[in-house]
N, C-alpha and C positions, 0 to 999 in steps of 0.2 A: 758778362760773357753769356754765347747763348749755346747750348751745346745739346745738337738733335738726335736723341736715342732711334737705335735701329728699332723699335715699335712704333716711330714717327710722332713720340712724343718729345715735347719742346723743353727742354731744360733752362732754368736759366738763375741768374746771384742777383739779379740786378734789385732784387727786394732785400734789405736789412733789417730783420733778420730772415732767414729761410730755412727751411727744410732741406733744402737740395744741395747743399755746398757743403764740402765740410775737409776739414784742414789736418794733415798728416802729419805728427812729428815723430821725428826717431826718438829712441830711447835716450840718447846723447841731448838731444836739443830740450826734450823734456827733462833733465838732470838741470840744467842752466837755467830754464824758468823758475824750477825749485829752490836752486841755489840762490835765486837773483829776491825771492818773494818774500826772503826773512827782514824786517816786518813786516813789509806790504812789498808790492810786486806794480811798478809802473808798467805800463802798455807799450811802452817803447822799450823794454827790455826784452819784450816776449820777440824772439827771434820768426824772421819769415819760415814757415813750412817749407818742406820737401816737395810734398806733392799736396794736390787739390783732388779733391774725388765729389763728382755730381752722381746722387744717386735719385734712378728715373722712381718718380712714386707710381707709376704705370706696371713696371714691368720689374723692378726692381734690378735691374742694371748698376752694373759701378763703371760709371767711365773714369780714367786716371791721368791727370794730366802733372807735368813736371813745373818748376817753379820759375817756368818762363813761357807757362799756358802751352807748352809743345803736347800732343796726345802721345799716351806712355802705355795703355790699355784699355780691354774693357772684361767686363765679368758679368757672368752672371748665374744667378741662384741655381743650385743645383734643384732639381727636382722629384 
């Protein structure tokens, strides 16, 4: 996904691992991953997130998108 911050800086996931992605879970969904990790915790137990949040290393922006890539937001740092 490529996702262009109003600084006209370029965002993007398409690198594994990255800086710029990063994965939201509620309180709820993170209870089930704990629950699921006694003794160990398979990869396909960890449920999909909520939301996606690309944060610009430019400008420091949080763009926020929902867990069908729709845009939901944006933020940014107070100053």
């Amino acid at each position: 996904m490529r996702v262009y911050c109003k600084c006209k800086n370029v965002m993007t996931n398409h690198c594994d691992p990255n800086d710029t992605e990063y994965f939201v879970f509620s309180e709820n969904q993170k209870n089930v991953v704990i629950n699921h990790a006694l003794p160990f915790i398979d990869a396909l137990d960890i449920p999909e997130p909520e939301y996606t949040v690309f944060r610009c290393d430019k400008c420091g922006r949080i763009v926020i998108f929902d867990d069908k890539n729709n845009y939901v937001a944006t933020y940014i740092e107070e100053q």
